[in-house]
C-alpha positions as CSV (number, residue, x, y, z in Angstrom):
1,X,-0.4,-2.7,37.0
2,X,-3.5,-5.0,36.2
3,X,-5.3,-2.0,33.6
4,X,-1.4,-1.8,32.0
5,X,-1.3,-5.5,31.4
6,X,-4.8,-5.5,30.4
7,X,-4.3,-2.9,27.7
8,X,-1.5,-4.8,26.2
9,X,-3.2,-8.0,26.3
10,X,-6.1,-5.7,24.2
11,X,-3.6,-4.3,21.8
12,X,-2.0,-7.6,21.2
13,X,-5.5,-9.0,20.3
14,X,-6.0,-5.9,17.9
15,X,-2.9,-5.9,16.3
16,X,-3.2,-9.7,15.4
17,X,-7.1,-9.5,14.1
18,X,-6.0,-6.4,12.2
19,X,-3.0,-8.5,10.7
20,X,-5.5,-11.4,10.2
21,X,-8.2,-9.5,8.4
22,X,-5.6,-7.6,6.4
23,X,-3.7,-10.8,5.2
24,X,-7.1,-12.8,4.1
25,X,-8.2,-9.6,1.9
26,X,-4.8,-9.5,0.5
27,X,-5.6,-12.7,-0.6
28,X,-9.1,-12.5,-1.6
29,X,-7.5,-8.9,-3.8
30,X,-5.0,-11.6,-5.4
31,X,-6.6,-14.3,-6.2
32,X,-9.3,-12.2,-8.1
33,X,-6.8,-9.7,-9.6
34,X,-5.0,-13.2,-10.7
35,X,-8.7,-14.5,-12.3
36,X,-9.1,-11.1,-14.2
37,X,-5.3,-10.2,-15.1
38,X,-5.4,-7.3,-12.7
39,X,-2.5,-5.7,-9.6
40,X,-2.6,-6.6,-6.4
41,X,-0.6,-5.2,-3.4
42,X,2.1,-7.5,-2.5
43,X,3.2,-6.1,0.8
44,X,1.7,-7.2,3.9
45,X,-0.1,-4.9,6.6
46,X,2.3,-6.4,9.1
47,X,5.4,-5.4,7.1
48,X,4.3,-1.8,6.4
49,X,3.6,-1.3,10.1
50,X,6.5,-2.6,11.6
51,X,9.2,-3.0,8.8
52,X,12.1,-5.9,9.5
53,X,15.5,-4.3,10.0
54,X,17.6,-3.8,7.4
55,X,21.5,-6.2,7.9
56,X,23.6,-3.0,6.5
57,X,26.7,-4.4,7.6
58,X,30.0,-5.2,4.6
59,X,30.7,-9.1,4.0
60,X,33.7,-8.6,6.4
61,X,31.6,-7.4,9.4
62,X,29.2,-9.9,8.8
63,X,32.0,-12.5,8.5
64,X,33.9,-11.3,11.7
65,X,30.8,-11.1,13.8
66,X,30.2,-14.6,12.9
67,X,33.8,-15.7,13.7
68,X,33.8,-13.7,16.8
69,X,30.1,-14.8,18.3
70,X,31.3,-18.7,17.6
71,X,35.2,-18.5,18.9
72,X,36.5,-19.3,15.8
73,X,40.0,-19.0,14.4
74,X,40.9,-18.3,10.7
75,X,43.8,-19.9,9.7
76,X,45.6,-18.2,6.5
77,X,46.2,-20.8,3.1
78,X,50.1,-20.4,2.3
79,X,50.7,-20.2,-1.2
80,X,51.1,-24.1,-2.0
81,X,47.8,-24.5,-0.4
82,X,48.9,-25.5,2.9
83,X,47.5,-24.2,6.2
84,X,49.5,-22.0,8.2
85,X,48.9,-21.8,12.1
């Protein structure tokens, strides 16, 4: 159990020097591709290894997941602008 904590510990530390060193050299790359009028990668190391999830969901799902995780209750405008409910 120790070596498998260990290991993990060990990648951790990696992972975050490799997202460190990556990060200041995209940096360094932009700040001099800014000074000479040059390209410069703009995604991060971080990003292309482990890529954030992607929200597909419609404006309704979104909405009703929202209503639904607070306990809200929507209340319908009648026509003369009046709340029914």
């Amino acid at each position: 159990m120790r070596y498998c904590t260990a290991r993990l510990n060990e990648k951790a530390r990696n992972d975050a020097y490799r997202i460190y060193v990556t990060d200041a050299l995209r940096i360094v790359a932009e700040n001099t591709a800014r000074y000479a009028g040059g390209n410069y990668i703009k995604a991060r190391y971080a990003d292309i290894i482990e890529p954030k999830k992607q929200d597909n969901r419609t404006c309704e799902e979104i909405t009703a997941d929202i209503v639904a995780r607070c306990g809200l209750t929507i209340k319908k405008a009648a026509p003369d602008g009046a709340a029914e409910g």
